[in-house]
DSSP file (Angstrom, degrees, kcal/mol; ACC not computed):
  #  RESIDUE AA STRUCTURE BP1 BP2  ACC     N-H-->O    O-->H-N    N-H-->O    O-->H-N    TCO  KAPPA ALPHA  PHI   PSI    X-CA   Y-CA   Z-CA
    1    1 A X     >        0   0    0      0, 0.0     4,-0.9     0, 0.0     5,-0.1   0.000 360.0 360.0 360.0 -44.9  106.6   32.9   26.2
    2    2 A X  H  >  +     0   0    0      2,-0.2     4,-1.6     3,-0.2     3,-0.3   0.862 360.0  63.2 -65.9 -34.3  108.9   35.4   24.5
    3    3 A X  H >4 S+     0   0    0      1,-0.2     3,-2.1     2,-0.2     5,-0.1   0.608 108.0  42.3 -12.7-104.6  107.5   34.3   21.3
    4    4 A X  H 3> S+     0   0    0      1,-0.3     4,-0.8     2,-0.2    -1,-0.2   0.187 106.7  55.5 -22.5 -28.8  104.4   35.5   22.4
    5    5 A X  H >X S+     0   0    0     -4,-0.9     4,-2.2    -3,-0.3     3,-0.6   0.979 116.9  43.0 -95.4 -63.8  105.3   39.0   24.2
    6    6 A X  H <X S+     0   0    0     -3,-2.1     4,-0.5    -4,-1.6    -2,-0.2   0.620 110.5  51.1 -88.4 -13.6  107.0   39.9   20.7
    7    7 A X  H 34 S+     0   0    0     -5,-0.3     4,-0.5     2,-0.2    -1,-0.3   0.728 119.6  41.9 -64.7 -25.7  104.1   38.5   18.4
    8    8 A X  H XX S+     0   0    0     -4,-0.8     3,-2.1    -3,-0.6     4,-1.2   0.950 115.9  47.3 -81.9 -90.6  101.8   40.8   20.9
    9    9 A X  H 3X S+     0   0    0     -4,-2.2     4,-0.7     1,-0.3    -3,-0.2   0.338 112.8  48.2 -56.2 -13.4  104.3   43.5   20.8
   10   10 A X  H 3X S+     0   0    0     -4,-0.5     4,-1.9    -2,-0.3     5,-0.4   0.609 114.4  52.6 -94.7 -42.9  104.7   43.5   16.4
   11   11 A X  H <> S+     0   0    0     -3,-2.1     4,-2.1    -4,-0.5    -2,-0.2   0.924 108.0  38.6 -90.2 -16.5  101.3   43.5   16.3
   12   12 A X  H >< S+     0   0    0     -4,-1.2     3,-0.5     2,-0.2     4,-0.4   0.952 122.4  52.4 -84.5 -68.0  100.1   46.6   18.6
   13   13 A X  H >< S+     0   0    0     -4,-0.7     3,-0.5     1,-0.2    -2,-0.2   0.803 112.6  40.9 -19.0 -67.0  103.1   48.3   17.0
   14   14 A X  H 3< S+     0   0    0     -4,-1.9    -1,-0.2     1,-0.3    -2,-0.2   0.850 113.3  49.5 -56.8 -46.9  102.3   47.6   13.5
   15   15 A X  T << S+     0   0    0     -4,-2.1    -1,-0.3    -3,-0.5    -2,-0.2   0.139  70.4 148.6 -97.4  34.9   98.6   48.1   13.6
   16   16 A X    <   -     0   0    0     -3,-0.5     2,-0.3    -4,-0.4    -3,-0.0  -0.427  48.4-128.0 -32.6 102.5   99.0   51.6   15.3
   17   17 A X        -     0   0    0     -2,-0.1     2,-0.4     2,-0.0    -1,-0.1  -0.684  26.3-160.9 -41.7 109.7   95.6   53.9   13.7
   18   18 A X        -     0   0    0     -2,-0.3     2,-0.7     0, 0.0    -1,-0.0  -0.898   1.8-154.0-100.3 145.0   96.7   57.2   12.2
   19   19 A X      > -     0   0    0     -2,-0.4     5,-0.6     4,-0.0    -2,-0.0  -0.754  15.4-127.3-132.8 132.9   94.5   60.0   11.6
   20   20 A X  T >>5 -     0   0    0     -2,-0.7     4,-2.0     3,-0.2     3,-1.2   0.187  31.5-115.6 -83.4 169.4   94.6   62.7    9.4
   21   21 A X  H 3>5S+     0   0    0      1,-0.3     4,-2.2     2,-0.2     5,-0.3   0.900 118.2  56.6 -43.8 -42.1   94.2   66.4   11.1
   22   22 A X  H 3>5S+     0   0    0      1,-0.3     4,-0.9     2,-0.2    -1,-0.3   0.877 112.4  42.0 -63.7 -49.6   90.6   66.6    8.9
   23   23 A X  H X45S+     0   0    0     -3,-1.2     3,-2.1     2,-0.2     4,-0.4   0.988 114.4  47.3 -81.3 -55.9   89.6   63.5   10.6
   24   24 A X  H >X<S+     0   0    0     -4,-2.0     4,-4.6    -5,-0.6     3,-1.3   0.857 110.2  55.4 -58.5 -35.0   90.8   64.3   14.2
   25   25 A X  H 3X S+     0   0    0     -4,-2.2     4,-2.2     1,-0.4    -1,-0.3   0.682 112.6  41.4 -52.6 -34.4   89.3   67.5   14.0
   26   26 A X  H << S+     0   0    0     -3,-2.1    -1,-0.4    -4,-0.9    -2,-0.3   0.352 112.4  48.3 -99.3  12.1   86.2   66.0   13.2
   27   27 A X  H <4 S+     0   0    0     -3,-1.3    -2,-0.2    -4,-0.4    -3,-0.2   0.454 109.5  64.3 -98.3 -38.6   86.3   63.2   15.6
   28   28 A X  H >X S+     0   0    0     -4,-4.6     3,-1.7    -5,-0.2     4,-1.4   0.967 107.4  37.8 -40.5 -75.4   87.3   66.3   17.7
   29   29 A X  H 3X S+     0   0    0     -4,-2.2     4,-0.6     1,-0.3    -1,-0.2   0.714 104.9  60.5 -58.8 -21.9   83.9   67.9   17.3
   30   30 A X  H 34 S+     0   0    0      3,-0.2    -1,-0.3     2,-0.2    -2,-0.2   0.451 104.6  61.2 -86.4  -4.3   81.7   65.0   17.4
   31   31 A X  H <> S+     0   0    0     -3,-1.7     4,-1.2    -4,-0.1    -2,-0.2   0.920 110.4  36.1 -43.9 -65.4   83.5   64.8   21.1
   32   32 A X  H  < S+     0   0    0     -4,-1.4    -2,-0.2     2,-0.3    -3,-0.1   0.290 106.9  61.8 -97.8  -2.9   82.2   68.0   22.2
   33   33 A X  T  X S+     0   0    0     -4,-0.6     4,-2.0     2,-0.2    -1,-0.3   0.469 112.0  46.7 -85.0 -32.4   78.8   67.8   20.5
   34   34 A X  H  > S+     0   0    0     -4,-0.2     4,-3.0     2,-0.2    -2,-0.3   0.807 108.5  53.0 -85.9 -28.8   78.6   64.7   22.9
   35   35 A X  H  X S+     0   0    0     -4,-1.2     4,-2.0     2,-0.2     5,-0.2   0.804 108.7  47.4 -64.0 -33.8   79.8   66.4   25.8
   36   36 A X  H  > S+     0   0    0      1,-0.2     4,-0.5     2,-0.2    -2,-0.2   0.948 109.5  59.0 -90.7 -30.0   77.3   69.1   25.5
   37   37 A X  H >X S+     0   0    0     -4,-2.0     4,-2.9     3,-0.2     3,-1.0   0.968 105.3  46.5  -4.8 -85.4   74.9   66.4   25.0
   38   38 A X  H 3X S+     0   0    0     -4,-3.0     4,-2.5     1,-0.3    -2,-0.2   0.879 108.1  53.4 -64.3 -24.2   75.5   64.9   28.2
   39   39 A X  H 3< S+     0   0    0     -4,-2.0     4,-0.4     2,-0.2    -1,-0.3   0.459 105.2  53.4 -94.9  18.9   75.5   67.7   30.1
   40   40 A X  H XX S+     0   0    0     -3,-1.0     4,-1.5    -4,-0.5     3,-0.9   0.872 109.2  50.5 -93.6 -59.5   72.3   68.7   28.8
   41   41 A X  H 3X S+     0   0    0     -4,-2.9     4,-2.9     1,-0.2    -2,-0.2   0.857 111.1  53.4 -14.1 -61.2   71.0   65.2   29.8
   42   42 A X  H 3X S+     0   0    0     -4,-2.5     4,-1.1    -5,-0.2    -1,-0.2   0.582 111.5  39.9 -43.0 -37.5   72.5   66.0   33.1
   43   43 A X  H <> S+     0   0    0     -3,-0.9     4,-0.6    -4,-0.4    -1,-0.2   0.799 113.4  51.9 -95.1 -23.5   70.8   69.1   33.5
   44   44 A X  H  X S+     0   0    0     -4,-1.5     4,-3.4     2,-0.2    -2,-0.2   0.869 114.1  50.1 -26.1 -66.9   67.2   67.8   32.0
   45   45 A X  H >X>S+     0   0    0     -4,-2.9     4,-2.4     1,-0.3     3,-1.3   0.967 118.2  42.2 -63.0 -62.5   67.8   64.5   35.0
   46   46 A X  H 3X5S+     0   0    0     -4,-1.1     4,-1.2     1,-0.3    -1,-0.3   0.805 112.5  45.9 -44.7 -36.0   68.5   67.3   37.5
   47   47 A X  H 3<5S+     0   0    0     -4,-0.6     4,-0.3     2,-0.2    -1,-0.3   0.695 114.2  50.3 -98.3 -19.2   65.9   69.7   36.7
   48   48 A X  H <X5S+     0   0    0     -4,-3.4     4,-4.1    -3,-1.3     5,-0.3   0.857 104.4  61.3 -75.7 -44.1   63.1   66.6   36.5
   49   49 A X  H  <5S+     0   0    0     -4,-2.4     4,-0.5     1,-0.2    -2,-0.2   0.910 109.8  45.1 -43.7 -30.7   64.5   65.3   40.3
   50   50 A X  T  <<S+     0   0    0     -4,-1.2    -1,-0.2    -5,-0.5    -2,-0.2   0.773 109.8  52.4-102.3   0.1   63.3   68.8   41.3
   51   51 A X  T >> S+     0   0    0     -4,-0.3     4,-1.8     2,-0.1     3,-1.7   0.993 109.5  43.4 -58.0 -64.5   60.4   68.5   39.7
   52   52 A X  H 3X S+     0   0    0     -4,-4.1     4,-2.0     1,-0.3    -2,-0.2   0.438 115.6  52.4 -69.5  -8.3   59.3   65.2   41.1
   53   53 A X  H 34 S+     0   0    0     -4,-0.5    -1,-0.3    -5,-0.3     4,-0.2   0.290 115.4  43.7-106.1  -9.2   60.5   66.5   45.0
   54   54 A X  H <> S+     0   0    0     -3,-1.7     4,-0.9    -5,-0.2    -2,-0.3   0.757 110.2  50.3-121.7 -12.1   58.5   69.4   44.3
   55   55 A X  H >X S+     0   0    0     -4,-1.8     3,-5.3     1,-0.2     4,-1.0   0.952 113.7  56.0 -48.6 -65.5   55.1   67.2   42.6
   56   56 A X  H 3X S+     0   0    0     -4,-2.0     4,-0.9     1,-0.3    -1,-0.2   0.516 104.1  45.1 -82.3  21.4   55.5   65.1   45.9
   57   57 A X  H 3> S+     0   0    0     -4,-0.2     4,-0.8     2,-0.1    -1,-0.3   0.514 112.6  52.2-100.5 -14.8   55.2   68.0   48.6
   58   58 A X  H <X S+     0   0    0     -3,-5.3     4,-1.1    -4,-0.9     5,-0.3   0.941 115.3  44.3 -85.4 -30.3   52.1   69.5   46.6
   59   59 A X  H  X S+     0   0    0     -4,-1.0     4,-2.9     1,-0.2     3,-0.5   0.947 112.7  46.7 -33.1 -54.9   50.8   65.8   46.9
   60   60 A X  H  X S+     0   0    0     -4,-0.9     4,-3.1    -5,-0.3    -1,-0.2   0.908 119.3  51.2 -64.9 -16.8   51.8   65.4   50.6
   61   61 A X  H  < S+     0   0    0     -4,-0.8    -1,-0.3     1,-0.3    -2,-0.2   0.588 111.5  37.3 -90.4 -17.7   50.1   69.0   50.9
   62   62 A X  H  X S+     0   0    0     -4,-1.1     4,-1.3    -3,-0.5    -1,-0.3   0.564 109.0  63.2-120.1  -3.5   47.1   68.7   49.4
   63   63 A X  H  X S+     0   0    0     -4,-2.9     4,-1.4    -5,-0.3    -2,-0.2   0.909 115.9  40.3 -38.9 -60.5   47.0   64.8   51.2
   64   64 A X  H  X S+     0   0    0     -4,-3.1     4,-1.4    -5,-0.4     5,-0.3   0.778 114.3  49.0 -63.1 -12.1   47.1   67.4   54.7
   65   65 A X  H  > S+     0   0    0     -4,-0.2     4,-2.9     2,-0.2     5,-0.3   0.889 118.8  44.8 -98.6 -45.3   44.3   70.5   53.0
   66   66 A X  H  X S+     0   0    0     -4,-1.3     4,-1.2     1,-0.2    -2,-0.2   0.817 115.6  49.6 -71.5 -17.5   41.9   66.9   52.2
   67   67 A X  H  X S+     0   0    0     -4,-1.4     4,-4.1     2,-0.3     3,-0.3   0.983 114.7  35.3-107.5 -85.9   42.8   66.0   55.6
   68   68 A X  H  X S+     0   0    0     -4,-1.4     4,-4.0     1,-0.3     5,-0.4   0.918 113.9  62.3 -55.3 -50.0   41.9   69.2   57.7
   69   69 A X  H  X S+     0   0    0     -4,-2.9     4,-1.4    -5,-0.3    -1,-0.3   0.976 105.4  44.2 -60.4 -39.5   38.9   69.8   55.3
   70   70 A X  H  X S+     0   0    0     -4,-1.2     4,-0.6    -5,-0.3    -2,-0.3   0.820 115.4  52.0 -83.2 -29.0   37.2   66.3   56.4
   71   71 A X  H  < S+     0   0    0     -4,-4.1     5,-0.2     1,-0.1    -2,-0.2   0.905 110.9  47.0 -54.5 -34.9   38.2   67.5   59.8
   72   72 A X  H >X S+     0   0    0     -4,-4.0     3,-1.7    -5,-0.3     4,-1.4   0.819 105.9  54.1 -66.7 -22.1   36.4   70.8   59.2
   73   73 A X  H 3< S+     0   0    0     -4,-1.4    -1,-0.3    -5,-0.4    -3,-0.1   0.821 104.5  54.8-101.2  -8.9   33.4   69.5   57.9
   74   74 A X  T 3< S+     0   0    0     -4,-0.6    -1,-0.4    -5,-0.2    -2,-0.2   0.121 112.6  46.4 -83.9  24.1   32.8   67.0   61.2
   75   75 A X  T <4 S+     0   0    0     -3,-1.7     2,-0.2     2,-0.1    -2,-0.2   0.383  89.5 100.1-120.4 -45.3   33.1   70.2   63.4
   76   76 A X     <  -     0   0    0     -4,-1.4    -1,-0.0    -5,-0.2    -4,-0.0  -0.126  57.7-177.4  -9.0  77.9   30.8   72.0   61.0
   77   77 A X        -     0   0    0     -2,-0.2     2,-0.4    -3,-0.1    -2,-0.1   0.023  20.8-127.5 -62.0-178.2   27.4   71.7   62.9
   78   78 A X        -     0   0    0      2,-0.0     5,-0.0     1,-0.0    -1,-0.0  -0.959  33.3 -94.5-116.6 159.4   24.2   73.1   61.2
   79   79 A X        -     0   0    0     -2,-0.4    -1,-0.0     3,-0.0     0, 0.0  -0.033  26.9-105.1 -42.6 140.6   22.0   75.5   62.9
   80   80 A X  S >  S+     0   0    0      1,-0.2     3,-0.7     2,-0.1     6,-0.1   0.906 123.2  46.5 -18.1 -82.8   19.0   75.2   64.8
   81   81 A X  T 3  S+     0   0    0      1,-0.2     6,-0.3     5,-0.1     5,-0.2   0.688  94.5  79.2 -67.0 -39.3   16.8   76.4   61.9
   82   82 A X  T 3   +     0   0    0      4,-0.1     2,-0.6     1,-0.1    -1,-0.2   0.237  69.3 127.0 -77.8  23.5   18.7   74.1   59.3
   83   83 A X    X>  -     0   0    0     -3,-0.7     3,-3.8     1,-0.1     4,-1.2  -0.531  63.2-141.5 -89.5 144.7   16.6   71.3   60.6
   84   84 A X  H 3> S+     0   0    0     -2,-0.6     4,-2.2     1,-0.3     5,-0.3   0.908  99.6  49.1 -57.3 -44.3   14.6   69.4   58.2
   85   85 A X  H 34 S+     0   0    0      2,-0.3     4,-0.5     1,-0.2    -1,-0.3   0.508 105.9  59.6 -77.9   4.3   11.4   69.0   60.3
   86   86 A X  H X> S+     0   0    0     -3,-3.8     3,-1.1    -5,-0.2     4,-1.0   0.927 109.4  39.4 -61.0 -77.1   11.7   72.4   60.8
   87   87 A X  H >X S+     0   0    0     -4,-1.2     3,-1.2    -6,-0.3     4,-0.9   0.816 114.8  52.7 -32.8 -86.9   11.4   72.8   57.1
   88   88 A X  H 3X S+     0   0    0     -4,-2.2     4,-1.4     1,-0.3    -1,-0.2   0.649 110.8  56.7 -47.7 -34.6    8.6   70.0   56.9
   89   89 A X  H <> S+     0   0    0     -3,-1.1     4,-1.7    -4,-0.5     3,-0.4   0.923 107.7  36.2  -5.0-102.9    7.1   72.1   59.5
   90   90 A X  H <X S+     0   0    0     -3,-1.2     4,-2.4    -4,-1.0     5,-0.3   0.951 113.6  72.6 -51.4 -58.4    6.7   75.5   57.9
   91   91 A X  H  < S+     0   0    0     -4,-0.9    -2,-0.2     2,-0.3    -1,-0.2   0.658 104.5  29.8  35.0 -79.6    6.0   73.2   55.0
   92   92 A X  H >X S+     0   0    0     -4,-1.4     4,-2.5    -3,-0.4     3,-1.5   0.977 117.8  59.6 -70.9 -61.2    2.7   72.1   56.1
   93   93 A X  H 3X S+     0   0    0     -4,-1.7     4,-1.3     2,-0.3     5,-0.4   0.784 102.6  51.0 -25.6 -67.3    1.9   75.3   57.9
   94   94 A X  H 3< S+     0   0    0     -4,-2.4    -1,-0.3     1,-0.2    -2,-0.2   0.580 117.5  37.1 -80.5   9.4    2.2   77.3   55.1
   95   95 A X  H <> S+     0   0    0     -3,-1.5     4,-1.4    -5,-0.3    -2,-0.3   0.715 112.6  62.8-111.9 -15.8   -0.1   75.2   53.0
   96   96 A X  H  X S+     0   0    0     -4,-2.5     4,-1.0     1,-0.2    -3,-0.2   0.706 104.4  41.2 -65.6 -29.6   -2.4   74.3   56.0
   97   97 A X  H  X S+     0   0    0     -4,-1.3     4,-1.5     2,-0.2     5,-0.3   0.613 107.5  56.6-119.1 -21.2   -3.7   77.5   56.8
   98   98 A X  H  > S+     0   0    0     -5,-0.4     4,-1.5     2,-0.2     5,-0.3   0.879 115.1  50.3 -71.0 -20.2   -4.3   79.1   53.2
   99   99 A X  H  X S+     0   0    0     -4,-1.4     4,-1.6     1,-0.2    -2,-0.2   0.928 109.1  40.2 -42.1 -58.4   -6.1   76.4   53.1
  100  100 A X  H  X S+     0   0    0     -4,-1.0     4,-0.6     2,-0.2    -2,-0.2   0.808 114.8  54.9 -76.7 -32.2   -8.2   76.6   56.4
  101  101 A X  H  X S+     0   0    0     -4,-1.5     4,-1.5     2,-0.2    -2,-0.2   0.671 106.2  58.4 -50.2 -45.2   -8.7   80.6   55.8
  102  102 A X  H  X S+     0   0    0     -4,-1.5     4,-3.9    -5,-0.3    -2,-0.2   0.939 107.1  45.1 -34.7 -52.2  -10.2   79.5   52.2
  103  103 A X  H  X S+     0   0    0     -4,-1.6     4,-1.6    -5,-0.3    -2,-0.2   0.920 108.2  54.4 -74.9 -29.8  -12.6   77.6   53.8
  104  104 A X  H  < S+     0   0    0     -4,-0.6     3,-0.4     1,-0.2    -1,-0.2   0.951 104.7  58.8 -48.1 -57.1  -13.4   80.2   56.2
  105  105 A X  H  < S+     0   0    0     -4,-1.5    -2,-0.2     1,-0.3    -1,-0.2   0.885 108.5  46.2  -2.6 -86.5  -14.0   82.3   53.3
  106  106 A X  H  <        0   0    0     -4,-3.9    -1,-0.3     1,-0.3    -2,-0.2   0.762 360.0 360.0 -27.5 -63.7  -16.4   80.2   52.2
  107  107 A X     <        0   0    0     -4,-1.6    -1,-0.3    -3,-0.4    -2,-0.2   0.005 360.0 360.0 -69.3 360.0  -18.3   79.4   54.7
C-alpha cells in the first residue's frame, strides 16, 4: 500500500503543468470572455422568462376579451325593425303598389 501512495504521490508531483505568464494571461482572458458569456446567457434566459410570463397573460387576456365578447353578442338583441319579414314586407310593398298604380294608369 505504501508502494502505491508514493507511486501516486511521484507521479502528481512530477507531472505538475507549468505555464508561461503569456499563456496564463491568455488562458486568463479566454476566462473572462466566458464569464461574460454566461452572464449574457443569463440575462438573454431571464429576459425570455419575462417574455413568456408576459405572452401568457396577453393570452389569458384576450382568452377573457373573446370570452365577454361572445357574452356580449348573446345579450345583443336586434331591433324591432331589424326583422327580416319586416324587410320581406316593405319588399313586396314597394314593388306591389308601383305596380298596381301602373295599371291604374292604364286603365
Amino acid at each position: 500500500m505504501r508502494k502505491f501512495l508514493l507511486l501516486i504521490f511521484l507521479s502528481v508531483g512530477l507531472s505538475q503543468i507549468t505555464f508561461t505568464d503569456e499563456e496564463v494571461k491568455t488562458l486568463e482572458n479566454q476566462f473572462l470572455q466566458l464569464e461574460v458569456q454566461v452572464d449574457s446567457l443569463s440575462t438573454q434566459d431571464s429576459l425570455k422568462t419575462i417574455e413568456i410570463d408576459l405572452l401568457e397573460q396577453k393570452i389569458s387576456l384576450l382568452e377573457e376579451d373573446v370570452a365577454l365578447t361572445e357574452k356580449k353578442a348573446k345579450l345583443v338583441k336586434p331591433s324591432w325593425y331589424e326583422n327580416k319579414w319586416l324587410y320581406f314586407t316593405y319588399g313586396v310593398v314597394s314593388v306591389a303598389v308601383p305596380v298596381y298604380l301602373a295599371g291604374q294608369l292604364i286603365n
